[in-house]
PyMOL CGO cylinders between C-alpha atoms (Angstrom):
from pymol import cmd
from pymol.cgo import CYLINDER

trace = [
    CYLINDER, 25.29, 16.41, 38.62, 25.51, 20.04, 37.01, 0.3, 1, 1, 1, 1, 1, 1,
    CYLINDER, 25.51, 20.04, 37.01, 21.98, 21.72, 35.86, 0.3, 1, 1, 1, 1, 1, 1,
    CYLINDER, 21.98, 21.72, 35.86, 23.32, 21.07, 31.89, 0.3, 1, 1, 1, 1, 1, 1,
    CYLINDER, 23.32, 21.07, 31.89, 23.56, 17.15, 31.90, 0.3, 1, 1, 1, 1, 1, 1,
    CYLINDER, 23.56, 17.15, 31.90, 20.48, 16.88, 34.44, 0.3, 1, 1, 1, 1, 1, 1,
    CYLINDER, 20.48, 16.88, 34.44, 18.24, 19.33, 31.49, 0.3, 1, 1, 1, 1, 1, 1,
    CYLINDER, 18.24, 19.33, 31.49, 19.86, 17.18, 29.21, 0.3, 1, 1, 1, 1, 1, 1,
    CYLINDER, 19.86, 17.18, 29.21, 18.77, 14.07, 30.56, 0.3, 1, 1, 1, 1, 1, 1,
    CYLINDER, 18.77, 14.07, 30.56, 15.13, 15.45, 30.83, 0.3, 1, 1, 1, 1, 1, 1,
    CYLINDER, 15.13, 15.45, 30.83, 15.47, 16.45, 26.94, 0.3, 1, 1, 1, 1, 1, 1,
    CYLINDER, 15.47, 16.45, 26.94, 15.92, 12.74, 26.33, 0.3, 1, 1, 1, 1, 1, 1,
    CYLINDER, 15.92, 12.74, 26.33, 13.82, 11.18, 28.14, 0.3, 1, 1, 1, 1, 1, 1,
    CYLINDER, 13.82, 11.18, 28.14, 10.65, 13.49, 27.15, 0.3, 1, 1, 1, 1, 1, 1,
    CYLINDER, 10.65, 13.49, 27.15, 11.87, 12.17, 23.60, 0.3, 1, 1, 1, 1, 1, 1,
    CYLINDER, 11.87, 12.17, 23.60, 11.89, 8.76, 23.68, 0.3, 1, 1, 1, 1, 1, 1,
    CYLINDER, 11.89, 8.76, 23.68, 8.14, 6.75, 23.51, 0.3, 1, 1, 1, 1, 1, 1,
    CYLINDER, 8.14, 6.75, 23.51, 7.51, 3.22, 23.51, 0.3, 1, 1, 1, 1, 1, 1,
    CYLINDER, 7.51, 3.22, 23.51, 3.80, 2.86, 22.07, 0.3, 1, 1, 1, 1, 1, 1,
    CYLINDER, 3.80, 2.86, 22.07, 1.63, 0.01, 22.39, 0.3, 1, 1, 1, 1, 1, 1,
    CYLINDER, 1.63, 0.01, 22.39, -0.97, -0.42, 20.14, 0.3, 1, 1, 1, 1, 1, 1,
    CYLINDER, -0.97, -0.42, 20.14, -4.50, -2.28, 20.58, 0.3, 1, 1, 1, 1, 1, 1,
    CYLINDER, -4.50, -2.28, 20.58, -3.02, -6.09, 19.42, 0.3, 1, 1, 1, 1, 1, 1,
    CYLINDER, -3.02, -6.09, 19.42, -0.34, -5.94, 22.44, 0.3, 1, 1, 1, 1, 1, 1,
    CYLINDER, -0.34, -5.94, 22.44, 2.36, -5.50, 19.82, 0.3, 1, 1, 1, 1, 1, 1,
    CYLINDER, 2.36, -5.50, 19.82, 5.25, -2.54, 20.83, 0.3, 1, 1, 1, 1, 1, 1,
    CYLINDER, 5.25, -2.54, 20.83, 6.56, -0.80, 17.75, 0.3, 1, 1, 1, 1, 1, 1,
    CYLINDER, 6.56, -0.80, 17.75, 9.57, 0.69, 19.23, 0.3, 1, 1, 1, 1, 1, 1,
    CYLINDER, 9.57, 0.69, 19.23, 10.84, 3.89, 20.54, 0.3, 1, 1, 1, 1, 1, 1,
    CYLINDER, 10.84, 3.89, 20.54, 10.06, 6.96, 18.29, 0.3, 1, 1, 1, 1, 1, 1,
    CYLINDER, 10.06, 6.96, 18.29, 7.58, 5.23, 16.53, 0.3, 1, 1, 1, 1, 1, 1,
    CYLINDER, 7.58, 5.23, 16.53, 4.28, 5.87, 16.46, 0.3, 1, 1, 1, 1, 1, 1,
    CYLINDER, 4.28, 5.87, 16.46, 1.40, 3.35, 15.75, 0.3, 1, 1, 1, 1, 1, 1,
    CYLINDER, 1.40, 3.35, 15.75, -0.92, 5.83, 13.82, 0.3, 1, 1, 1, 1, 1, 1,
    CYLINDER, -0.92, 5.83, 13.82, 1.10, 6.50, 11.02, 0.3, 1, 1, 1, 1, 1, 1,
    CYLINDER, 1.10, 6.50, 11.02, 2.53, 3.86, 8.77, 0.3, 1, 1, 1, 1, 1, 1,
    CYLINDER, 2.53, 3.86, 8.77, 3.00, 3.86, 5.36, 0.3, 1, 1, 1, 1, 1, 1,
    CYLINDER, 3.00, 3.86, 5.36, 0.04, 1.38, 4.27, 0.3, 1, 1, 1, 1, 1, 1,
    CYLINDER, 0.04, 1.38, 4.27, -1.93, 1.10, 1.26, 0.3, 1, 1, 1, 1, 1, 1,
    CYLINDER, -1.93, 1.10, 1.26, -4.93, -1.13, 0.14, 0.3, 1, 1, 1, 1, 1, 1,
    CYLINDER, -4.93, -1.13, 0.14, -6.71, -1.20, -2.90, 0.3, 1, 1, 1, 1, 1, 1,
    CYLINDER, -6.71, -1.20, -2.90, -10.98, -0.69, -3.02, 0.3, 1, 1, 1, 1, 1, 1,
    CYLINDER, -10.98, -0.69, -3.02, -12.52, -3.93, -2.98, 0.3, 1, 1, 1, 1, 1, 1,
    CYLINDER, -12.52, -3.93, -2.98, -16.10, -2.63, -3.99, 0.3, 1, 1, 1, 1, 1, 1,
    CYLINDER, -16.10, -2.63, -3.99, -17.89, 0.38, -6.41, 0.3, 1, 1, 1, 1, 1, 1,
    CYLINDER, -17.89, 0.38, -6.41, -19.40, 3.00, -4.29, 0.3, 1, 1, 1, 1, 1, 1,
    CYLINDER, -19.40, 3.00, -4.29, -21.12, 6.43, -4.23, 0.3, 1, 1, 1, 1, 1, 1,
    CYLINDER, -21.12, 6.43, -4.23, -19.86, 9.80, -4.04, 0.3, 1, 1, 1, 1, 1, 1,
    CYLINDER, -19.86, 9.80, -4.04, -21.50, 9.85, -0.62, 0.3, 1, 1, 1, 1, 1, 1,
    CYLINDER, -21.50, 9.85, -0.62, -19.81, 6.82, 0.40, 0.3, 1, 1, 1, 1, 1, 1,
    CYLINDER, -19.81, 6.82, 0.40, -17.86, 6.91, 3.51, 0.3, 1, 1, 1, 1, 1, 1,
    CYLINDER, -17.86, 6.91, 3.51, -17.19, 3.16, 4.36, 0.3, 1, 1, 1, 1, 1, 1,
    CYLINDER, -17.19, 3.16, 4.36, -14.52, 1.49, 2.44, 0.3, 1, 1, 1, 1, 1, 1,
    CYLINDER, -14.52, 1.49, 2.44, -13.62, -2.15, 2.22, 0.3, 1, 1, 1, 1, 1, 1,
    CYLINDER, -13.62, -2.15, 2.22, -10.33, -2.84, 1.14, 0.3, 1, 1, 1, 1, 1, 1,
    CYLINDER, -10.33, -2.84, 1.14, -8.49, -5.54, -0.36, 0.3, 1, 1, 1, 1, 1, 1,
    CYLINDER, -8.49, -5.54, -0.36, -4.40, -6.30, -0.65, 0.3, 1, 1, 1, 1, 1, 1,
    CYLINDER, -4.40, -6.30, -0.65, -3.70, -3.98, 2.77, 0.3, 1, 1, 1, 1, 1, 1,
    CYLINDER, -3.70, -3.98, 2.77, 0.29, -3.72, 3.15, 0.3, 1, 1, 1, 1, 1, 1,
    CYLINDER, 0.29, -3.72, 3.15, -0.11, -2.53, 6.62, 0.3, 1, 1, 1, 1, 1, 1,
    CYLINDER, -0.11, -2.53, 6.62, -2.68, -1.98, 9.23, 0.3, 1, 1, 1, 1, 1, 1,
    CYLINDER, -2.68, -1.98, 9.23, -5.02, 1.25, 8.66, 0.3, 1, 1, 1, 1, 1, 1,
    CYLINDER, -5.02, 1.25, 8.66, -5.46, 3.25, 11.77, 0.3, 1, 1, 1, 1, 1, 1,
    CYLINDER, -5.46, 3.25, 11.77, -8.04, 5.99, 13.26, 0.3, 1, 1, 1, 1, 1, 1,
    CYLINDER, -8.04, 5.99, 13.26, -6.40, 9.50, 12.70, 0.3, 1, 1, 1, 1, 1, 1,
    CYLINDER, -6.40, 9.50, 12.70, -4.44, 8.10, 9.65, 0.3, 1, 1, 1, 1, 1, 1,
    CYLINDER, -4.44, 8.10, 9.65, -4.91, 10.59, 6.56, 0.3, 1, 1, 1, 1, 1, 1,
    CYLINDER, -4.91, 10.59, 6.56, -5.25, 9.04, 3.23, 0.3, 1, 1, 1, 1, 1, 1,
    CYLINDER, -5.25, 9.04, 3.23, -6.15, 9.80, -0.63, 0.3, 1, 1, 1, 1, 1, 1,
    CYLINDER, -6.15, 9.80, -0.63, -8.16, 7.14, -3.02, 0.3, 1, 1, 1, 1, 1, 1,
    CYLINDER, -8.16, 7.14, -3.02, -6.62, 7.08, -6.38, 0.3, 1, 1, 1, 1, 1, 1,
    CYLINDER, -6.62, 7.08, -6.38, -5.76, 9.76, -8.46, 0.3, 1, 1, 1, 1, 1, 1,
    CYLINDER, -5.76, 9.76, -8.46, -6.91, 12.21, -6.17, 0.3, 1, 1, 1, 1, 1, 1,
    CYLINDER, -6.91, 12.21, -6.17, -5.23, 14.90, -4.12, 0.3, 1, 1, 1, 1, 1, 1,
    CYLINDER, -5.23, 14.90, -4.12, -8.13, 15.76, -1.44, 0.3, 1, 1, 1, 1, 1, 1,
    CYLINDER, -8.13, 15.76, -1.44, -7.37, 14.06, 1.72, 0.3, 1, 1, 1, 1, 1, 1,
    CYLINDER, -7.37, 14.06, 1.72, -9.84, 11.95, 4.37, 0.3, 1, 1, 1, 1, 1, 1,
    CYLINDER, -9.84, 11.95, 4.37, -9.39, 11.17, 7.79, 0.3, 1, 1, 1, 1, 1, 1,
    CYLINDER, -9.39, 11.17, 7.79, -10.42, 7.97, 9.29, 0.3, 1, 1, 1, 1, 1, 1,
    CYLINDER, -10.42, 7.97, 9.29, -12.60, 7.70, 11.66, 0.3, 1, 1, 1, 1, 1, 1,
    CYLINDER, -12.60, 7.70, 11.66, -13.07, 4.44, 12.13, 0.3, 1, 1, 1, 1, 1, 1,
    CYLINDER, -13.07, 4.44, 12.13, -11.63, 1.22, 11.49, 0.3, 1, 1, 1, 1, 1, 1,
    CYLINDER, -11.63, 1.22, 11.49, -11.96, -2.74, 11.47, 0.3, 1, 1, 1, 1, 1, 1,
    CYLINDER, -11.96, -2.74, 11.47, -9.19, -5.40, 12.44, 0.3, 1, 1, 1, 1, 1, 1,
    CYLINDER, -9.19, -5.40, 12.44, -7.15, -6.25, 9.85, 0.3, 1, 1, 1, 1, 1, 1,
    CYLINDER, -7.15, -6.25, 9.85, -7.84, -9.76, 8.16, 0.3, 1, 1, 1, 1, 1, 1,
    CYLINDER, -7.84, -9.76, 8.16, -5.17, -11.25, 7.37, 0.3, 1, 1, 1, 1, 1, 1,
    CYLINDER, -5.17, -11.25, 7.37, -5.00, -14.38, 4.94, 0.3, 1, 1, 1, 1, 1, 1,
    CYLINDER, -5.00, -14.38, 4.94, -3.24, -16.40, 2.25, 0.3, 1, 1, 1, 1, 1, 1,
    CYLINDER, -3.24, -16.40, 2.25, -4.88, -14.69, -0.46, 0.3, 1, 1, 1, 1, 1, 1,
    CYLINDER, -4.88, -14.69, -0.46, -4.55, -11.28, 0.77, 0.3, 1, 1, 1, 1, 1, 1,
    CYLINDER, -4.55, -11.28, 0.77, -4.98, -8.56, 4.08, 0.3, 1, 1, 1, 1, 1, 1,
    CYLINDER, -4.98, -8.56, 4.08, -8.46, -6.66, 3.99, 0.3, 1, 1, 1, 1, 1, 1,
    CYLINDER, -8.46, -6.66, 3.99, -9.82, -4.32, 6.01, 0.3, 1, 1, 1, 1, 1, 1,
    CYLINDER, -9.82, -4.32, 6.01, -12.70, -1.55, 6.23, 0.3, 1, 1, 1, 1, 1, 1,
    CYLINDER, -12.70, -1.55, 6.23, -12.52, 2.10, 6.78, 0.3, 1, 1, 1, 1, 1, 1,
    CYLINDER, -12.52, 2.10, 6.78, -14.46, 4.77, 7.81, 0.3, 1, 1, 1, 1, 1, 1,
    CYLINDER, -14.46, 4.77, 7.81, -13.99, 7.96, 6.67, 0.3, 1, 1, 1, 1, 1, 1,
    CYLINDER, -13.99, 7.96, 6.67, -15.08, 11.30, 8.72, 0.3, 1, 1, 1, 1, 1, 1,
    CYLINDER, -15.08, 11.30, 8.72, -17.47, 12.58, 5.03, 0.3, 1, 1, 1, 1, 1, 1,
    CYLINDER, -17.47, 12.58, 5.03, -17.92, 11.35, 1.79, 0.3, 1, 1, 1, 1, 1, 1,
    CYLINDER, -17.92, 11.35, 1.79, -14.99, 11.47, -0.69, 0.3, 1, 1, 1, 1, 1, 1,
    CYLINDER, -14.99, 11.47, -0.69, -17.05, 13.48, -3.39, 0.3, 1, 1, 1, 1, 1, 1,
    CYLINDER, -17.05, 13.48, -3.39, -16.72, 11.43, -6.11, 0.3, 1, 1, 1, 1, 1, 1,
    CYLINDER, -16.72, 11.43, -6.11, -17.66, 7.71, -7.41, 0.3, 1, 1, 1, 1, 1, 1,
    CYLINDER, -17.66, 7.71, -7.41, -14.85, 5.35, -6.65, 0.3, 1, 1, 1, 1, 1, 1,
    CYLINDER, -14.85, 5.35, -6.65, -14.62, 1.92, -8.30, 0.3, 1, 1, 1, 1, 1, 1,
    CYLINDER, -14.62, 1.92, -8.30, -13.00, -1.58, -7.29, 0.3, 1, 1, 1, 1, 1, 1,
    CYLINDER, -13.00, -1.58, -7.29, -9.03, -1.06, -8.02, 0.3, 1, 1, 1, 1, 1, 1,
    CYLINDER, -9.03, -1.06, -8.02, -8.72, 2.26, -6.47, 0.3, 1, 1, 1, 1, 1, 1,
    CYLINDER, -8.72, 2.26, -6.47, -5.83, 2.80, -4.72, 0.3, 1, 1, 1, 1, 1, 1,
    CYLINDER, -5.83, 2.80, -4.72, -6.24, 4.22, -0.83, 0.3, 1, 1, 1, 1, 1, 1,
    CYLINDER, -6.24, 4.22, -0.83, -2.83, 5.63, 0.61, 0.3, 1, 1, 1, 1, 1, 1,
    CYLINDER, -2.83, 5.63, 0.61, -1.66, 6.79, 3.92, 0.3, 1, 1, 1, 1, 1, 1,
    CYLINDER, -1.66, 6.79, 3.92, -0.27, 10.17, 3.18, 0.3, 1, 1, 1, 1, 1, 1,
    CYLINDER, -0.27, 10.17, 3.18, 0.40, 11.18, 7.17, 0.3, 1, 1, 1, 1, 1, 1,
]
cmd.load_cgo(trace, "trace")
């Protein structure tokens, strides 16, 4: 095998990753489990100190390191922490915990989105 096609095959491999996240499920090779593009909605009022979020109508599963905005705004939060998701008939929920406060009041409706 000539130095070219074995560096090649290196280049490859080092490229393709099979994750595994913390339910057992495998989301395929490239992918990674910390970023998807979810979204949820606030499910409660809180404080501009606030840094635990419940949510309400999750599309997919929030994860630590995921980077997200709450409504309107353009300042982004990194979570910290998270719950399992909860999923049921009348909708997905799931709480988030953010690394500070958001710096502003949020109210029930709010939409939270991954950005990255």
């Amino acid at each position: 095998m000539s130095i070219s096609v074995f560096l090649l095959i290196i280049l490859l491999v080092e490229k393709v990753e099979i994750y595994d996240d913390e339910e057992g499920e495998f989301w395929g090779i490239g992918e990674s489990p910390s970023f998807v593009d979810g979204s949820g909605y606030l499910s409660i009022n809180t404080s501009a100190t606030a840094n635990v979020f419940e949510l309400k109508e999750v599309t997919s599963r929030f994860s630590v390191g995921n980077i997200i905005t709450i409504g309107d705004s353009k300042k982004e939060h990194e979570i910290t922490e998270v719950t399992e998701l909860q999923k049921s008939k009348s909708g997905n929920s799931q709480s988030i915990i953010l690394m500070e406060g958001v710096g502003f009041e949020t109210n029930t409706g709010l939409k939270v989105s991954v950005v990255r």
